[in-house]
C-alpha positions as CSV (number, residue, x, y, z in Angstrom):
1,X,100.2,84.6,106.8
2,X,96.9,86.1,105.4
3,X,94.8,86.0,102.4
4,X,95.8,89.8,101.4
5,X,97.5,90.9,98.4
6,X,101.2,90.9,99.9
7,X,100.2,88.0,102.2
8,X,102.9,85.1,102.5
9,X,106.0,83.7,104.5
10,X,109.2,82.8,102.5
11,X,110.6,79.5,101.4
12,X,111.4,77.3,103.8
13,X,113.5,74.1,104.7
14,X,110.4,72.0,103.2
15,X,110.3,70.9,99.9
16,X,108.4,73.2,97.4
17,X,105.0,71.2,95.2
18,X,106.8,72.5,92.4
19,X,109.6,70.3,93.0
20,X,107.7,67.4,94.2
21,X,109.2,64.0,95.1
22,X,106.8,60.9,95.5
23,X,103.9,62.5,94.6
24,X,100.2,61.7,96.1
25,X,98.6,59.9,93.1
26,X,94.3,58.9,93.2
27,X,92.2,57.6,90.7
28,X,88.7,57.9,91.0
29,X,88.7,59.6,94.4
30,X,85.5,61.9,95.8
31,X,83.7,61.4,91.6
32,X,81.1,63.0,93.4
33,X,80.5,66.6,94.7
34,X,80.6,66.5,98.5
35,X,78.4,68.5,100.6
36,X,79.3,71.5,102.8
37,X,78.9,69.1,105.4
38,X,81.5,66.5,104.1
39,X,83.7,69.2,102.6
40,X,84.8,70.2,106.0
41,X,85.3,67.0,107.4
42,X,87.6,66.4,104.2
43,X,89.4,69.9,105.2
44,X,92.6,69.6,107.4
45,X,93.1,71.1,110.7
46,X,96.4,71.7,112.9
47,X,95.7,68.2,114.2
48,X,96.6,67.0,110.4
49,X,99.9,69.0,110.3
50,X,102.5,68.7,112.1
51,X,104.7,72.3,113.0
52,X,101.8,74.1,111.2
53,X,98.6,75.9,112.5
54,X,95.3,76.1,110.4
55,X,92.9,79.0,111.0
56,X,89.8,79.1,109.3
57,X,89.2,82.0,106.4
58,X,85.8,83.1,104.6
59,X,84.9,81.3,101.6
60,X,81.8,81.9,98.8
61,X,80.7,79.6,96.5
62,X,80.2,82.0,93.6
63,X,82.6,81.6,90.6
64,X,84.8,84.9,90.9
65,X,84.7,88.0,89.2
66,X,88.2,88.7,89.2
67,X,88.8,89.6,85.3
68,X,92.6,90.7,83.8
69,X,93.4,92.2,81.0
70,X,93.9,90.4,78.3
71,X,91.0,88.7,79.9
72,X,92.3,85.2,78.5
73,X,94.1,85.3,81.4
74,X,91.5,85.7,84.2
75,X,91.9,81.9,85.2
76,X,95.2,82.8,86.4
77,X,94.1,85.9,88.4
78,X,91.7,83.7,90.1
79,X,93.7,81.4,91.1
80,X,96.1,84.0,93.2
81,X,92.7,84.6,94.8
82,X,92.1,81.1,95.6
83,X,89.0,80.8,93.4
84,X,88.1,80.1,89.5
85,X,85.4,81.3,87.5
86,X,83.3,78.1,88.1
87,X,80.9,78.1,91.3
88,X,81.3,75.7,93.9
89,X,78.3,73.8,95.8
90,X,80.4,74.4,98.8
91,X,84.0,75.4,99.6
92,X,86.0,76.0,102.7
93,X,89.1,78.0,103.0
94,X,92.2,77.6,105.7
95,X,95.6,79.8,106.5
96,X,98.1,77.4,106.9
97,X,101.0,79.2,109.3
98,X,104.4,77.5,109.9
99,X,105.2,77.9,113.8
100,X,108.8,77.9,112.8
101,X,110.5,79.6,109.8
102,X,109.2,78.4,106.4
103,X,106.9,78.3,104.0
104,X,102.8,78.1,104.5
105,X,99.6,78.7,102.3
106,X,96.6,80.0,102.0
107,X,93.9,77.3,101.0
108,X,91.0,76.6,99.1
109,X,88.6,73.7,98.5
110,X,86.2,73.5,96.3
111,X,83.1,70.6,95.6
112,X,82.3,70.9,91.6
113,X,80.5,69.0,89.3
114,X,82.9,66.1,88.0
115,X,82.8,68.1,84.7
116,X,83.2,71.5,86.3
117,X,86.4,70.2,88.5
118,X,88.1,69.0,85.3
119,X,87.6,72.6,83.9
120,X,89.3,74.6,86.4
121,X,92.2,72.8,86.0
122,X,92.4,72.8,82.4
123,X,91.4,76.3,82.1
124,X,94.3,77.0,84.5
125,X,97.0,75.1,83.1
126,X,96.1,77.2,78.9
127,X,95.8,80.3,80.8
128,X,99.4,80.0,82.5
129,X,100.7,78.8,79.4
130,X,99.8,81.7,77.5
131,X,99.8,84.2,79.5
132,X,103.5,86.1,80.6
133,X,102.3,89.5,81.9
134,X,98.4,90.4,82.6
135,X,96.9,93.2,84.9
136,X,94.8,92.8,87.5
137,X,92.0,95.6,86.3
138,X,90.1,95.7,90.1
139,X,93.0,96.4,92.0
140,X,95.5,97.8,89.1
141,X,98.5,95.9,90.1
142,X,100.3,94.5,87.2
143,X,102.0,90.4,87.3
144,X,104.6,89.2,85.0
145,X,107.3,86.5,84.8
146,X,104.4,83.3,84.4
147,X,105.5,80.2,84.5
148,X,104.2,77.0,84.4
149,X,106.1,74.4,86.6
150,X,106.6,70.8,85.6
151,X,103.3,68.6,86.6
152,X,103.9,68.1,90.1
153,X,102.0,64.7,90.2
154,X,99.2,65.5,92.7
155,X,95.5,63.8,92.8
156,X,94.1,62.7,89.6
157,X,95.4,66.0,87.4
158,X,97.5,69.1,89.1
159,X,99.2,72.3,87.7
160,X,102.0,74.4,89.3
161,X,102.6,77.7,88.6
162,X,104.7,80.7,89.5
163,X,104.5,84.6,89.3
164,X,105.6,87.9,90.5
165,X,102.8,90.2,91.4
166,X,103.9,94.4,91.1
167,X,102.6,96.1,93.6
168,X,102.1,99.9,93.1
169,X,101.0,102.0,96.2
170,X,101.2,105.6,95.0
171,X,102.0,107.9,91.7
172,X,105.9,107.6,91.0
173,X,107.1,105.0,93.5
174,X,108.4,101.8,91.8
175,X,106.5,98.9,92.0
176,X,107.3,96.4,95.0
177,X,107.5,92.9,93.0
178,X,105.9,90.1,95.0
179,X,106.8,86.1,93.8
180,X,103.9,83.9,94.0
181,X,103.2,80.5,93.8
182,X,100.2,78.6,93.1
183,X,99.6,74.9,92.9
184,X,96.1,73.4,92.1
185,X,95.0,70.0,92.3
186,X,91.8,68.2,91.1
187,X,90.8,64.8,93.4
188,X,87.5,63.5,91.7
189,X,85.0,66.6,92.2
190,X,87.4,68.5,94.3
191,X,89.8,70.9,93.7
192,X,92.1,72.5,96.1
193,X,93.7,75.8,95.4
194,X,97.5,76.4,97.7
195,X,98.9,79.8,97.4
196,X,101.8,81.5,99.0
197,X,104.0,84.4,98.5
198,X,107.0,86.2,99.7
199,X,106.5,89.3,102.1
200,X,108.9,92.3,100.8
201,X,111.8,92.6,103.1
202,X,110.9,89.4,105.0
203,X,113.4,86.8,105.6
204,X,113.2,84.9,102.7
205,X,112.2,87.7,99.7
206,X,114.7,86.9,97.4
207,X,114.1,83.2,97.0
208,X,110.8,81.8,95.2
209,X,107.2,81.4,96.5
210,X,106.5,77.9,97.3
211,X,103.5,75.5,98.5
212,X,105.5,72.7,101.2
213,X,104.9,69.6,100.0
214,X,103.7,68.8,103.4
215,X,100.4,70.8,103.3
216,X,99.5,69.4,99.8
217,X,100.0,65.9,101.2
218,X,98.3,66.0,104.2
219,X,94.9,68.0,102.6
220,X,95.0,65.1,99.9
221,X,95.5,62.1,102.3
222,X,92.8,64.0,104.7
223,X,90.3,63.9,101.4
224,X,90.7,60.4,100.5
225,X,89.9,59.0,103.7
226,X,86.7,57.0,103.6
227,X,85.3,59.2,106.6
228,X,85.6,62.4,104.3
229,X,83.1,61.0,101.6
230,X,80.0,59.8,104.1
């Protein structure tokens, strides 16, 4: 697993996000922005997972730049990065590797503004129901085949989504298609941001990208512990 463009491991024997069952449900949790400080007590590690390890990865707080053409659906480019077009006064960002076959994710978390935090979300969830096919216009690599999933239930307001990113290395060659699947879930101020994909030719390419259910649980039950708000 890395954060690169074909990054990813294949669907496991875990349950997908997209397919959730008893959902993690908060009201009011973190309302306000936590500091760096608190954000990465609040961030899991291997200790909070079982059969998974969790290596750190780099993280800015600036709202991305990613843009996509048509450029109504830039929320949804962002979110494959991990990021949204809304700066962060901190976030922290974790690789989530199964040690066995299966699924894992690339993370983000983010501390907004209450107000800010809501807007990711809902800037996500129009973008991925209007948008089918967009190009990425930094990289050139074309997605189709968007798909909002049914609410998976998570925090105080979640969205699920899936795509299939074309890959084109050189003049001619056919694009190598690459599923994707993002989940994003607002707790109070915090959003976190779960992608995964499917490596080309790996075990597990011609099933769906999915987020476990497993890592979205345990970073949301790590986030509303007491300790992760002092």
């Amino acid at each position: 697993m890395t954060s690169s463009a074909l990054a990813g491991c294949g669907t496991g024997q875990d349950s997908q996000a997209d397919g959730a069952t008893e959902p993690t449900k908060t009201s009011g949790v973190q309302a306000k922005p936590l500091s760096k400080a608190d954000l990465e007590r609040a961030t899991i590690t291997g200790a909070d997972l079982v059969g998974y390890d969790v290596e750190r990865d780099l993280a800015a707080t600036s709202a991305s730049h990613k843009t996509a053409d048509p450029a109504e659906c830039a929320p949804v480019m962002q979110a494959v990065g991990g990021s949204s077009g809304f700066a962060a006064t901190a976030r922290t960002a974790r690789i989530i590797v199964p040690r066995e076959r299966g699924s894992g994710a690339h993370m983000t978390l983010s501390s907004h503004s209450p107000a800010d935090a809501q807007q990711v979300i809902d800037a996500l969830r129009t973008a991925a129901e209007r948008c089918k096919t967009f190009k990425d216009i930094q990289v050139d690599f074309d997605y189709d085949a968007v798909q909002l999933q049914p609410d998976p239930g998570y925090g105080d307001d979640s969205v699920s989504l899936r795509l299939t990113q074309l890959a084109a290395f050189g003049d001619g060659e056919e694009p190598v298609r690459v599923p994707y699947a993002v989940v994003a879930v607002r707790q109070g101020a915090t959003v976190a941001m779960f992608t995964d994909s499917n490596r080309p030719s790996g075990p597990n390419d011609d099933e769906p990208a999915g987020i476990p259910n497993a890592i979205v649980k345990g970073q949301l039950n790590k986030l509303s512990k007491p300790a992760a708000a002092k």
